[in-house]
N, C-alpha and C positions, 0 to 999 in steps of 0.2 A: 792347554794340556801340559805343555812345561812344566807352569808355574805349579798347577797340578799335583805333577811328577816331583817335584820338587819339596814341595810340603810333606807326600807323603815318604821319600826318603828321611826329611828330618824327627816325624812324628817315629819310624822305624826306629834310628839311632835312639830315639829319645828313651822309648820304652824299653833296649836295649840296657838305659843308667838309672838304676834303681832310684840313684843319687837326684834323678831331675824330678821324681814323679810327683814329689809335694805341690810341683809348678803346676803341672797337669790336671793335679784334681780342680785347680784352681781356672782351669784356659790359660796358663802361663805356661809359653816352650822354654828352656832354658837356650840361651845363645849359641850351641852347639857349632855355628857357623864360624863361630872366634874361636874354638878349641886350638887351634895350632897357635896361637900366641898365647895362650895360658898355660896349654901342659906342663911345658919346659918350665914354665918359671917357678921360683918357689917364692909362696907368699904365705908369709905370717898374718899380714895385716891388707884386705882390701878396700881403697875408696872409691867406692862408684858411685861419682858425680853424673848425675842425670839418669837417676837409677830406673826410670818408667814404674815396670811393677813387676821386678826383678829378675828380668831375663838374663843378664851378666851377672849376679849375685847369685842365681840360681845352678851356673857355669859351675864359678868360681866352687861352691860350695861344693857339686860332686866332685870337682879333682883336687879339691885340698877344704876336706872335712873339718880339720881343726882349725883353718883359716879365722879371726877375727874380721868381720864386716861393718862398716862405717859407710851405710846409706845417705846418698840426697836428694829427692824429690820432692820439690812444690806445691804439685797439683793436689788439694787433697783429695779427690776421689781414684785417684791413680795410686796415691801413697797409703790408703786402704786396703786397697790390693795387695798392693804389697807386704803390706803387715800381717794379711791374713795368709799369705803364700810361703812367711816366714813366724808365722803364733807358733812361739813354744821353742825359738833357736835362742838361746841365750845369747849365742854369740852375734848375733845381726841387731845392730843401733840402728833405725830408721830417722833422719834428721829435716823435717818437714819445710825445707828450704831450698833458694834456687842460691847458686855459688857466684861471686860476685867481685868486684875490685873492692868496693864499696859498700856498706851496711846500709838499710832503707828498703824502703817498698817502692814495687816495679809494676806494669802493666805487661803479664807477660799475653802473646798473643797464640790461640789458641786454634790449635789444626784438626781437622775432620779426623788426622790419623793423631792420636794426642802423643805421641814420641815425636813428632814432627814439629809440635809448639814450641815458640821461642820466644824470649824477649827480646832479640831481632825480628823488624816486621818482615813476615815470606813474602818471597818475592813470586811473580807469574810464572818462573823459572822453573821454579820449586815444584810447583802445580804441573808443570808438562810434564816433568819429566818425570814427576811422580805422583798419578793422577789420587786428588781423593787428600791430597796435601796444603789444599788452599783455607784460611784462617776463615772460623766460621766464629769465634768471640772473642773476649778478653777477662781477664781477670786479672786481680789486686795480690800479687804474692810476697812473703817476705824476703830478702835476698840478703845472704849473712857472707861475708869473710871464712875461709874455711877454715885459718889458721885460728880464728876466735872460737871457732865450735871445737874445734878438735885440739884441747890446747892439753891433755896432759899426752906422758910418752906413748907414741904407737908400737906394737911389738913387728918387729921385721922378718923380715923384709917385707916393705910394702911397695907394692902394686895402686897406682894410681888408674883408676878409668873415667876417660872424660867423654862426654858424650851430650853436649849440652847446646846444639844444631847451632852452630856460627857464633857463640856467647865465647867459646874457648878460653881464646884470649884473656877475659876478660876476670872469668875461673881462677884461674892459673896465678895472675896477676894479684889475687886474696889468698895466695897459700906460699909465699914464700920459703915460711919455715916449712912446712909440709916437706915442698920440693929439695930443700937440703936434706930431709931422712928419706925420701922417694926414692927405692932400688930399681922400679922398671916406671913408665908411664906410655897409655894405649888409648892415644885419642883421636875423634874422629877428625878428620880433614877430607877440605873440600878444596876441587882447584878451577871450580867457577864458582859463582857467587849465587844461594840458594838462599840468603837472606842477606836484608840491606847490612850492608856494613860488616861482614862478617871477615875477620883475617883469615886468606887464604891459604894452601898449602907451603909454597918458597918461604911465606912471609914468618909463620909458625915454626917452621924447620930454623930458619936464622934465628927468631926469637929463644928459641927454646938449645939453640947453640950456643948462645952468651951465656946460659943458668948455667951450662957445663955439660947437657944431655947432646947425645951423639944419636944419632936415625939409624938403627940398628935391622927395620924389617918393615912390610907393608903387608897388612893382612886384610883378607874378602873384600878386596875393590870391587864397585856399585857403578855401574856404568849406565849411561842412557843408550838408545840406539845408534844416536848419533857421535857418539864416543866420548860425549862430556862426563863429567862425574865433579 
């Protein structure tokens, strides 16, 4: 019943923003749950790494309309979606790739809930605490540098969002130049381990302290019942 109650407060809000409704005709909510870290910010230019099929790009777009969008998704029947939730915006580049340290092809691993796939293999962990999340295939995807995709200038201020289930690190680490024009960056962190080998939250927060970036907020923590997250 919650979860329920839940859903349909966001479906309310939703049809509330004119701005989300293209998601809708599509089965696409826009991420209305991240609003309070995007309103404030101003973005010229957004990069949503681990774009699914465009619920943060769907965000983005109602609360700043003339934003430029620089998409990444993989999967192609996910990045389908996406295309067709976004036919006809000029401003939104769909980039059919998973982000990377390294250029090459990957075996990324595929979850029942497909926002949940990663090229970290899930763990059982994953699966408890978030049932319906356990790896049911795999597939062959290409995985590019982001600073090699995205090499002429971006207009700013740009908004980085990362959201690529325990790969972060790893993201980050192929956009160097990126992160020198980067005015905000909004990514997901975990502080148990939901896939093998994934850098945790302390460890991300230091890393991301030596680029020069300072930990400024913490927006819609996901908890389990037992209080892991």
């Amino acid at each position: 019943m919650r979860n329920l109650t839940r859903k349909s407060g966001k479906l309310a809000r939703l049809l509330a923003r004119p701005g989300t409704w293209p998601g809708l005709r599509h089965g696409v909510a826009a991420a209305i749950e991240h609003e309070d870290a995007v309103r404030s910010a101003r973005i010229g230019t957004l990069v949503d790494v681990g774009a699914n099929v465009g619920q943060f790009s769907l965000l983005v777009r109602a609360l700043h309309p003339e934003a430029q969008i620089h998409a990444f998704e993989p999967l192609p029947d996910i990045a389908a979606r996406y295309r067709a939730v976004f036919a006809g915006d000029d401003r939104v580049t769909l980039h059919e790739v998973a982000a990377g340290e390294e250029a090459g092809e990957a075996e990324i691993n595929i979850s029942a809930s497909a926002d949940s796939s990663s090229l970290l293999p899930i763990t059982a962990r994953q699966d408890a605490i978030f049932p319906g999340t356990a790896k049911v295939a795999s597939e062959t995807i290409t995985v590019a540098r982001i600073d090699d995709v995205l090499a002429e200038p971006l207009q700013g201020p740009v908004f980085v969002k990362l959201d690529v289930q325990g790969f972060e690190l790893a993201a980050l680490k192929g956009m160097p130049r990126l992160l020198e024009c980067a005015d905000r960056l909004y990514i997901e962190v975990s502080f148990v381990d939901l896939y093998e080998g994934q850098v945790l939250a302390p460890e991300m927060v230091a890393w991301l302290a030596e680029q020069g970036f300072a930990l400024r907020g913490a927006f819609n923590p996901v908890c389990a019942e037992n209080g892991e997250a």
